[in-house]
N, C-alpha and C positions, 0 to 999 in steps of 0.2 A: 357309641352306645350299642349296646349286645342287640340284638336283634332276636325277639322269641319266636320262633312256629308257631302260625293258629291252631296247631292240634295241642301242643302245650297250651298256648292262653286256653284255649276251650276246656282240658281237662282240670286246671286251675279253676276255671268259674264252675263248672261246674260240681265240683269237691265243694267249693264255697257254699253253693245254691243249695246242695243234698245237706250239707253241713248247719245250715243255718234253719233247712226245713226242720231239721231235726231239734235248732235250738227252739225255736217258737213251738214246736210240738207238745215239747217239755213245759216249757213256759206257760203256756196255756191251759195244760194238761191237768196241774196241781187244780186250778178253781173247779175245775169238771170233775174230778173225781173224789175230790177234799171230803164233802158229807158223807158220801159209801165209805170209804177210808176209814173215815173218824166213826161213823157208826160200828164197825166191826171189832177196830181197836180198842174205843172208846166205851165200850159196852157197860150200859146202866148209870150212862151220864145224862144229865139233861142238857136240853136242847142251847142253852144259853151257853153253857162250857164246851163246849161241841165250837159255836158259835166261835168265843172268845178265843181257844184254843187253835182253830182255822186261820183266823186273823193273826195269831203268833207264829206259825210256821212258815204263813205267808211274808209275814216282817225276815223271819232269818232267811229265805231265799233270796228276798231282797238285801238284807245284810251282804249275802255272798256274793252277789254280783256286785254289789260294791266296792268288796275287798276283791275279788277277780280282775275287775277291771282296773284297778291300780295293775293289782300281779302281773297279769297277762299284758298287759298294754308295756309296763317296762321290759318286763324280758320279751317282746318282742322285736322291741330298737335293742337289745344287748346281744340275745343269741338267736332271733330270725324270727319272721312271718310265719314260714312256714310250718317250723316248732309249736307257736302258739297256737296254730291250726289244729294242729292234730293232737296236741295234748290237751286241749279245750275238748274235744269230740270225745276223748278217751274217758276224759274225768267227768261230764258228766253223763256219758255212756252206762259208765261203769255205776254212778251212782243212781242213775234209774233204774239199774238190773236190783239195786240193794235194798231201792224203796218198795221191792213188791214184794219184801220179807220183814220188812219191819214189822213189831207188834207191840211199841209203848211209844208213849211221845218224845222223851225222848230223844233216841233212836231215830225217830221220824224227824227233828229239826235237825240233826248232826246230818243225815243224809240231804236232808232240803238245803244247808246252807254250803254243803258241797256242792251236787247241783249249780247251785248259784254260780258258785267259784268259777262252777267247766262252764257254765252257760254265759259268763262274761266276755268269755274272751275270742269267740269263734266270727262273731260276725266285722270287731275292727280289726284281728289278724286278717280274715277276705279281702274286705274293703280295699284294706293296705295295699295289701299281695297286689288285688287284680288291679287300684289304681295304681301299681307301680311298673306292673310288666306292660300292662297295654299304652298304645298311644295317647297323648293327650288330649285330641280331639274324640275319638270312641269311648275313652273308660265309662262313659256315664252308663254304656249298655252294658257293659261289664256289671258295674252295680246294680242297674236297673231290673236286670234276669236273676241275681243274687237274692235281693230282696224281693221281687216280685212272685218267683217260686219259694222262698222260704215261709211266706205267711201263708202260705196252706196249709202250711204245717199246724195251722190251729185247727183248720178245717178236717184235718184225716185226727187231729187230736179228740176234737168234739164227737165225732162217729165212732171211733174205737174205746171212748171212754164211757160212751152211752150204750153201742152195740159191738161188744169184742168178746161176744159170747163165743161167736164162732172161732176164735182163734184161741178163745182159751180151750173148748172143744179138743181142737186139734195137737193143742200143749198137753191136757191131759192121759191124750190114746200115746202120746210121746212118753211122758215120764209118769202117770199112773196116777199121779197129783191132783188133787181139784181145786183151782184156782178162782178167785173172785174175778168181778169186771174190772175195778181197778187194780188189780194187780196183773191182770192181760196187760192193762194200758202201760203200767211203766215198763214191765218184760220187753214188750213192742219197741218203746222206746230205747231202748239199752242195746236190744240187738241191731236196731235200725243205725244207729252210732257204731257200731262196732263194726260192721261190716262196710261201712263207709268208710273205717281205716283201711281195708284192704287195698282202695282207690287210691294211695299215696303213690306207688312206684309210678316214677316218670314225672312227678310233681318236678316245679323251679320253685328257687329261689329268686325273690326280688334283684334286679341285678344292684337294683339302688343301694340296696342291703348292703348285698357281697361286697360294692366297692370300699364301702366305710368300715367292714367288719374287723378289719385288726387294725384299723387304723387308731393307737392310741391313745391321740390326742386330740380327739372328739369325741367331748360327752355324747353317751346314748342312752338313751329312758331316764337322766336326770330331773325327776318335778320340779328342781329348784327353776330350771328355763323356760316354765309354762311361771309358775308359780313367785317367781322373783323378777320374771319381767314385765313392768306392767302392759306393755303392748301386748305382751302375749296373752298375758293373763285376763284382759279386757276381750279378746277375742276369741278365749276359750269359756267366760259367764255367757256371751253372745250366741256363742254356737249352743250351749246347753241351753238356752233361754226358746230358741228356735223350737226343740222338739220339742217341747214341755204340750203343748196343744194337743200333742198326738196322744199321749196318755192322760188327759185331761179331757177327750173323749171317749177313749177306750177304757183306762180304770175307772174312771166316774160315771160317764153317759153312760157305756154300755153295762158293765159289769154291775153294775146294782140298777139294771133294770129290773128286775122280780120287784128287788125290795123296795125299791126310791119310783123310779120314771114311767115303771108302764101301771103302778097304781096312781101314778099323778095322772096321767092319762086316760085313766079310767078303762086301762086296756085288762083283760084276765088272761091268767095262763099265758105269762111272758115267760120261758126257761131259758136261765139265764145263757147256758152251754150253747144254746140257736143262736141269741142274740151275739155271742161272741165268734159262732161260725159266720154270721153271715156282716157280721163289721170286717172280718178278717179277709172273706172276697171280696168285700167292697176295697179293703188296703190292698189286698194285692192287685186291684184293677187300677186302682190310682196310683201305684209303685209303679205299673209299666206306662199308663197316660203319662206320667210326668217324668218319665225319664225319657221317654219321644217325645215330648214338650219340649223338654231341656234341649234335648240334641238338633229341636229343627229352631229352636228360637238362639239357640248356643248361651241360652244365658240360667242361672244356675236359683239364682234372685228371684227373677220374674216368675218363676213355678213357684217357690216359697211363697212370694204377695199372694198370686191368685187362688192357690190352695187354702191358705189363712182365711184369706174373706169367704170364700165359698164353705169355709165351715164355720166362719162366726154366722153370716146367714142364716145356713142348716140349723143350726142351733139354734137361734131364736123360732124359728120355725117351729123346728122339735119341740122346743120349751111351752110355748105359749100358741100355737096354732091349730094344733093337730088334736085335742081331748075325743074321747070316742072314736078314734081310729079302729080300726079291725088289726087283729092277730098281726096278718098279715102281710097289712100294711106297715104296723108299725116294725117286723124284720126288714121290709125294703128301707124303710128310714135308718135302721141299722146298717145296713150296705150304703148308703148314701152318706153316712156319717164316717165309713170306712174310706170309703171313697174321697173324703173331703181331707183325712188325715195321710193318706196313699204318698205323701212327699217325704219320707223316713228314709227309702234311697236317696235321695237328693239329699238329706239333713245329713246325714253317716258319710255323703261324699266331700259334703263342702265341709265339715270336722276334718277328716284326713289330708283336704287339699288346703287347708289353710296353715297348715306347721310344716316344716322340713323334716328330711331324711330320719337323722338321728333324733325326731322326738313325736313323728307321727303316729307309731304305734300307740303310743302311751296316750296320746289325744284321741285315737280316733278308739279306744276302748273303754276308754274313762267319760268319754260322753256321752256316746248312748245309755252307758249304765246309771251316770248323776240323771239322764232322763227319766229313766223308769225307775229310780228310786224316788223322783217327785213325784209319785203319783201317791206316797202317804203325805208329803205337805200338799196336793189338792184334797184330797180326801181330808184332813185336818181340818182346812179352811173351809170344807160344803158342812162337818160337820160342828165345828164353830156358831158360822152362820145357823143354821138348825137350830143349834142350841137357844139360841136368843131370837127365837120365834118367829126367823122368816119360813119362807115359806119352801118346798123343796124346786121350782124351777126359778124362782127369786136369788134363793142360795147359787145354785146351780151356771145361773147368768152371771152374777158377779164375780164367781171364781174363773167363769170361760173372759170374761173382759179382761179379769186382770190378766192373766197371761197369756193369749191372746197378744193382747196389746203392746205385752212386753216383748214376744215374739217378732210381733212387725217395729216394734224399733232397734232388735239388735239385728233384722235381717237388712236391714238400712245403713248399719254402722259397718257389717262386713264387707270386704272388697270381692266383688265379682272373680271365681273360679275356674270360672268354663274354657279350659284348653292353656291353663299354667303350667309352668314347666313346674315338675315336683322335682328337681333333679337339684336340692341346694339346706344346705345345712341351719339349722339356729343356733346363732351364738349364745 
């Protein structure tokens, strides 16, 4: 077996790490700047089609990671990791530099479901990459520094999309332009991708890759061997089933805290942008607790269980405990609730370590993205419930049980990953 240099692995993780900050930057970015945006463009609309129109755009960026994460995930087992790495960065680079000149809608969903497309496929090209060069006992810090630095990427998103005056400032005395705040924020992001290309010379490839790459009688990124085998196929619902919790308190708890949880609470003056900076340091603090969890307990499982209950907990807590909270306080419960979903490196590694060679990619990019596109069937089902007059932490609890629930029985049904050899193909 080839044997890498820790200055190759290290520039590998960290391309991944800059790479992924940059995807969550994005990601984030759109809900923080969506109302400025649409006010501008939007002009002489009321507040309700503003509304509606937000939520549409939001749907085709989801669309796009959709369809990305099929794209990128097969031609990553066809033509390399490392391709999908840096064409991911490029596309949606490139398509943040385009969103800060839109001016119809549009224009504004073609750019957002591209976006989508480049935002699908960077973090399980990473994943892949770093669990395939590194040893089997280490890769979990491999991932664990990947995602753990990439979710700040919400946190410098939240800052520069509220305060990037100053750099739009400094755009201006450049090209003579006067730029809005959301359009500092996606500029920002477009160059911050692009110059993160510059970082490829000296990049590897996977050597797992290399060996199978002209080999031609082994399928590579075929769905039929996810999707035609039922073993596999049961243990690819399982792994999607796992992170559904994580955006089941990030798109639901957190992000409609204005409108839904901190008036249940009786809390004022919840913005929404805070509450989503400070759930995103509380993931990235539980993204490095549980990947040092992982690696002194060596088990992959056991962070999954203990993370799950500590946010079914928190939740009821949240839900039903806490009314008349302060400001405050209720951002700390944000970070706690962050904190309590922080096992998303663990979920993206046990995805990629449970399929072989020639069809990892394709697994391990197409599940995080059917994750986060569940967050409109959570959001469906809270508002369902609504509709037929429960109540909103009533609503709210039923949908964290269900899946939740279903969470802790597929992490039951999957076979412990912690130090598997990846080095073996799927029929």
């Amino acid at each position: 077996m080839k044997i890498n240099s820790s200055k190759q692995v290290a520039l590998i993780i960290t391309v991944a790490s800059l790479g992924y900050f940059v995807d969550i930057y994005d990601l984030v970015l759109f809900g923080v700047v969506k109302s400025e945006s649409l006010d501008q463009i939007m002009i002489g609309a009321d507040a309700l089609t503003k509304a509606n129109t937000g939520k549409f755009l939001f749907n085709m960026q989801m669309l796009g990671m959709l369809i990305g994460g099929i794209l990128w995930g097969i031609l990553g087992d066809k033509k390399g990791r490392l391709k999908v790495l840096f064409g991911s960065i490029l596309l949606y680079s490139t398509a943040n530099l385009a969103n800060a000149f839109v001016s119809d809608v549009p224009t504004y969903a073609l750019v957002r479901i591209t976006a989508g497309i480049g935002l699908a496929g960077e973090l399980g090209a990473g994943v892949t990459l770093v669990s395939e060069i590194m040893s089997k006992e280490k890769r979990g810090y491999g991932t664990m520094i990947i995602v753990t630095f990439g979710a700040l990427g919400a946190v410098v998103a939240s800052l520069v999309g509220s305060k990037g005056q100053v750099i739009g400032n400094l755009l201006t005395d450049v090209t003579g332009q006067t730029f809005s705040n959301w359009q500092v924020a996606y500029i920002v992001g477009g160059l911050m991708g692009l110059v993160l290309l510059l970082m490829r010379v000296g990049t590897i490839e996977s050597h797992f890759f290399q060996n199978i790459k002209h080999e031609n009688g082994i399928k590579k990124g075929d769905l039929r061997i996810i999707f035609r085998n039922k073993r596999n196929l049961i243990k690819y619902i399982h792994c999607i089933l796992i992170g559904i919790p994580i955006w089941y308190v990030i798109g639901l708890l957190i992000m409609n805290s204005k409108d839904n949880f901190g008036p249940w609470l009786g809390v004022n003056g919840v913005v929404n942008g805070l509450a989503v900076m400070y759930a995103y340091i509380g993931l990235s603090f539980g993204d490095l607790l549980s990947g040092i969890l992982s690696q002194v307990l060596k088990s992959r499982k056991i962070v999954v269980y203990i993370y799950l209950i500590f946010t079914f907990v928190l939740t009821i807590v949240f839900l039903f405990f806490l009314e008349g909270i302060s400001l405050n306080t209720y951002y700390f419960i944000c970070f706690l609730l962050g904190t309590g979903t922080g096992y998303w490196a663990i979920f993206v590694t046990i995805a990629a370590e449970q399929f072989g060679t020639n069809i990892r990619s394709t697994a391990a990019n197409t599940i995080p993205n059917f994750v986060r596109g569940s967050v409109n069937l959570v959001v469906l089902l809270f508002g369902l419930l609504l509709s037929l007059k429960v109540n909103d932490g009533v609503s709210a609890i039923l949908v964290g049980i269900l899946f939740i629930s279903l969470a802790l029985f597929s992490i039951s049904k999957l076979k412990e990953t912690f130090g598997k050899d990846l080095n073996y193909m799927e029929e």
